[in-house]
N, C-alpha and C positions, 0 to 999 in steps of 0.2 A: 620640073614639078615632081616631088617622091609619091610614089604611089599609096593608097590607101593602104591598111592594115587592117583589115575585116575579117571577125571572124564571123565563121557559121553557124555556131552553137549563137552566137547575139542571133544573127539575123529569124535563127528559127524560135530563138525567144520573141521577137517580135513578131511573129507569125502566130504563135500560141496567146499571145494576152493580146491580139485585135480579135483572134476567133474565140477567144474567150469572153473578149467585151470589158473587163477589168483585172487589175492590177491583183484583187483579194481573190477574183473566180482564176486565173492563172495560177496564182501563187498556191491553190488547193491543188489543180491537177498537172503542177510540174515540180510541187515537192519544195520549189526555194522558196523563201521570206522575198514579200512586197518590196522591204528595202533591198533587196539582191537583185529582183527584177527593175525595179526604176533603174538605180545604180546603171545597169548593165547598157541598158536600152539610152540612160542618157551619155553613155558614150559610146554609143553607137551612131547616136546623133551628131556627138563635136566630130567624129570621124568623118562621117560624110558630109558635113558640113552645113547640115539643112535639118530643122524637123520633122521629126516623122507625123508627129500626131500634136494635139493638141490638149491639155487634160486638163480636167474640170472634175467636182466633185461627186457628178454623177455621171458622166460618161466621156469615153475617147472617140474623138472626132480626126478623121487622118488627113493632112496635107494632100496635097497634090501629087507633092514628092514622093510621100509616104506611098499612097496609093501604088505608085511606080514601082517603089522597090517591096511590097506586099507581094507581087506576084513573084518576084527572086524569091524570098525568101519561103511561099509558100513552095514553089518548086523544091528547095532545097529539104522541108520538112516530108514531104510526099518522097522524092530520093531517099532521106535517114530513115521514114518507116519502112519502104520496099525493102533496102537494105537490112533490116532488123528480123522483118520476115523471112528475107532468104536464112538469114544467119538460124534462125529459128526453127526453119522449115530442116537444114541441112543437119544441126543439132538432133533433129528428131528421127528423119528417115533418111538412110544412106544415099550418099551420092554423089558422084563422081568418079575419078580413076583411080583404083589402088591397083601401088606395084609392089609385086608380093615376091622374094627370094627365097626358093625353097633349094633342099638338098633335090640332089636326082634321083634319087630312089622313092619319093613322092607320086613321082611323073608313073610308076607302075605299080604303085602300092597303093594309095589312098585319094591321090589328086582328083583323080575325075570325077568320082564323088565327091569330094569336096565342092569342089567348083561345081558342076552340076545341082547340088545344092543349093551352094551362093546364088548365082543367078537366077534361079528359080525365086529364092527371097527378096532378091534386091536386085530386081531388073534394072533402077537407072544408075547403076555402081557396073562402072567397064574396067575388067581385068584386067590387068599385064601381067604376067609369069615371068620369071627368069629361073630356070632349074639349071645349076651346075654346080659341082662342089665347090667351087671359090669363093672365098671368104669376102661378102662384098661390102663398099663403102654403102653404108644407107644416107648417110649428109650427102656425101660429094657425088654419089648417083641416083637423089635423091627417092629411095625405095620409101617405102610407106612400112614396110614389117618384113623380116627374114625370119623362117622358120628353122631351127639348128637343133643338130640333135649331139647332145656332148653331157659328160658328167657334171665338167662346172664349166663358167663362159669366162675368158681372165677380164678384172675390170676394166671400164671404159666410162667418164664421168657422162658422156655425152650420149650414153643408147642406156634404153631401161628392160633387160630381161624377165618376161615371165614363165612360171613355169607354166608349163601346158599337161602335162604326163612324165608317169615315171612308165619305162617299158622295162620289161624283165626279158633276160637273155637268155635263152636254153642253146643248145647241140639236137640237130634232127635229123633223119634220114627217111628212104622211102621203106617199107618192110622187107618189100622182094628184095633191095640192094643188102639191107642185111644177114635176110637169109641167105644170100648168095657169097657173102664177106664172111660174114660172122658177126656177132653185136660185140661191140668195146665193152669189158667189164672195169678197165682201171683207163685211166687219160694216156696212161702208156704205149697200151691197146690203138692207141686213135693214129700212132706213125706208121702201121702197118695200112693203113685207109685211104682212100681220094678224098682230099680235101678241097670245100669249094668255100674259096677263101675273098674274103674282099681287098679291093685297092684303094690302100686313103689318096685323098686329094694331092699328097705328098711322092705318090706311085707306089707306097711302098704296101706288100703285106700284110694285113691287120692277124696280127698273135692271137692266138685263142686263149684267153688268161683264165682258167676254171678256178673255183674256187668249192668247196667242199667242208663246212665249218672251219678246223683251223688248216684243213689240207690246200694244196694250191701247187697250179701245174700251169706251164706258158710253153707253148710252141704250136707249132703245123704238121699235120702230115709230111711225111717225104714227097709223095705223089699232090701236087697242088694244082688244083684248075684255077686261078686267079681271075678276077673281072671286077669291074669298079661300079657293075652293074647290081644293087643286092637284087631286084625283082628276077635277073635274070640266073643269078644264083640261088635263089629259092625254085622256082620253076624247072633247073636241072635237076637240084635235089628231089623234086617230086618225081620226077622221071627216073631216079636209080642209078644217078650220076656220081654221090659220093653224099658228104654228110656237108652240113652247113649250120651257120651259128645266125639263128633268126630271134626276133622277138616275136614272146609270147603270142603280142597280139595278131603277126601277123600268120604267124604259124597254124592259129588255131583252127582259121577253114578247109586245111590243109588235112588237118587230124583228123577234123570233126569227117572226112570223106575218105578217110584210110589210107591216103596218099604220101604223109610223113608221121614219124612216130619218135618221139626223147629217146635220144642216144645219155647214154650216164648221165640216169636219171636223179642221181642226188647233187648234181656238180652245177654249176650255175654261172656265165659271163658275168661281166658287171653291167650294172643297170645304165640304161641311154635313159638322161633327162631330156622333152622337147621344150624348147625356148620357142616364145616369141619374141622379138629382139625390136623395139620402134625408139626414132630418135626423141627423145627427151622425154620429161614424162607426164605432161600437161598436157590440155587442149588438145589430145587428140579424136581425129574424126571418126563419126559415127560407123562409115568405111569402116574405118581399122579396128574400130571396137567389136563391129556384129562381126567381122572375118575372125580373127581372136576367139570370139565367143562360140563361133561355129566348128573351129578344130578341135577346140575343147571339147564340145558336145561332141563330134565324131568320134575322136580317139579317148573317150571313155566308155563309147557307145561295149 
């Protein structure tokens, strides 16, 4: 005996025009034409092999049968509206688990407020962090957003980049440490100096590439303190440890408390764009959207 072929969407049309009471009050509150609902519901009938109801010109009278599978099918429309609610409710306010890839220099720059934030907003939204400078798979480790700080990102058809900020790149030191050095007047001036230089993901050195309308100078100090750590290379620099190449923004509470001060002040690194980085570029969750929306609103702040 092959088994039936039923679908769901029949059965919960038949649940909508017996609670409707006719075939014209159905047909107003589910959008099809009368003859789309007969149609549908009479072969729902050849399929199960029995009538469901009875019709007459002024009203539908249900089998025995009918009766029976009335309750299937009302279950199945009480499931598609729960369902539509959840789908609705989730649309509206965040919820569930995002896994978020950020650089490591987050984790002592910005994070904690960040998140500290986040969850205060959106208590039923649970984090996962992953901070390390490795470039990660968001499909195949299925992250929800990586955070990336680079000039451009190379393409990828399957991840959709946003910009977040542009950061602007200076040269800083602590005052004592200059008074005690002497201040750089030219980029040349800066090999005579401790450099506290970062380590890319690669191990290597990050060059200080200045730039000065059409002047332009690229190297390191001879003396280099290296670390792939930037927080913890801004935080030597406060201390009088040598000079460091930070952004703007993160410099600035630094300044505003006398603790670092623009080493050649006309010269400038090149700008870090922040990416957010999510796979594809539809239907994504409310999660991902209010997270997005919240680094932006900090690192504007």
């Amino acid at each position: 005996m092959s088994a039936l072929k039923l679908y769901a969407n029949d059965l919960i049309l038949f649940a909508h025009v017996i609670d409707a009471g006719s075939f014209t009050r159905a047909s107003e509150l589910t959008g099809l034409p009368k003859s789309t609902l007969s149609r549908r519901l009479s072969e729902l009938e050849d399929e199960l092999g029995e009538r469901l109801m009875q019709r007459s010109t002024r009203r539908l009278v249900l089998t025995d049968f009918g009766e029976s599978i009335l309750e299937h099918a009302r279950r199945l429309t009480d499931e598609t509206e729960a369902a539509a609610a959840l789908a609705q409710h989730r649309q509206v306010t965040p919820y569930g688990t995002l896994r978020v890839s950020l650089p490591p220099e987050f984790r002592e720059l910005s994070i904690v407020q960040v998140v500290s934030e986040f969850t205060r907003r959106y208590p039923n939204v649970r984090l996962e962090l992953d901070l390390s400078p490795r470039r990660v798979d968001l499909i195949a480790e299925r992250f929800d957003v990586a955070v990336r700080a680079a000039s451009q990102l190379p393409d990828d058809n399957a991840l959709v980049a946003r910009r977040i900020t542009t950061q602007y790149n200076y040269l800083y030191a602590n005052p004592a440490y200059l008074k005690r050095t002497g201040t750089p007047q030219t980029p040349s001036d800066l090999l005579e100096h401790c450099g506290l230089a970062l380590v890319t993901s690669g191990g290597e050195q990050q060059q200080w590439r200045l730039t000065n309308g059409k002047e332009h100078w690229e190297g390191l100090p001879v003396n280099v303190l290296s670390a792939n750590s930037l927080g913890l290379q801004q935080e030597l620099a406060a201390q009088g440890l040598g000079i460091v190449a930070l952004s703007e923004r993160f410099a600035q509470p630094l300044m505003d408390s006398g603790r670092l001060q623009r080493v050649l002040p006309g010269w400038s690194l090149p700008q870090t764009v922040i990416w957010c980085v999510t796979p594809g570029r539809r239907l994504l969750p409310q999660r991902t959207l209010a997270f997005i929306e919240l680094l932006r609103e900090f690192l504007a702040e």
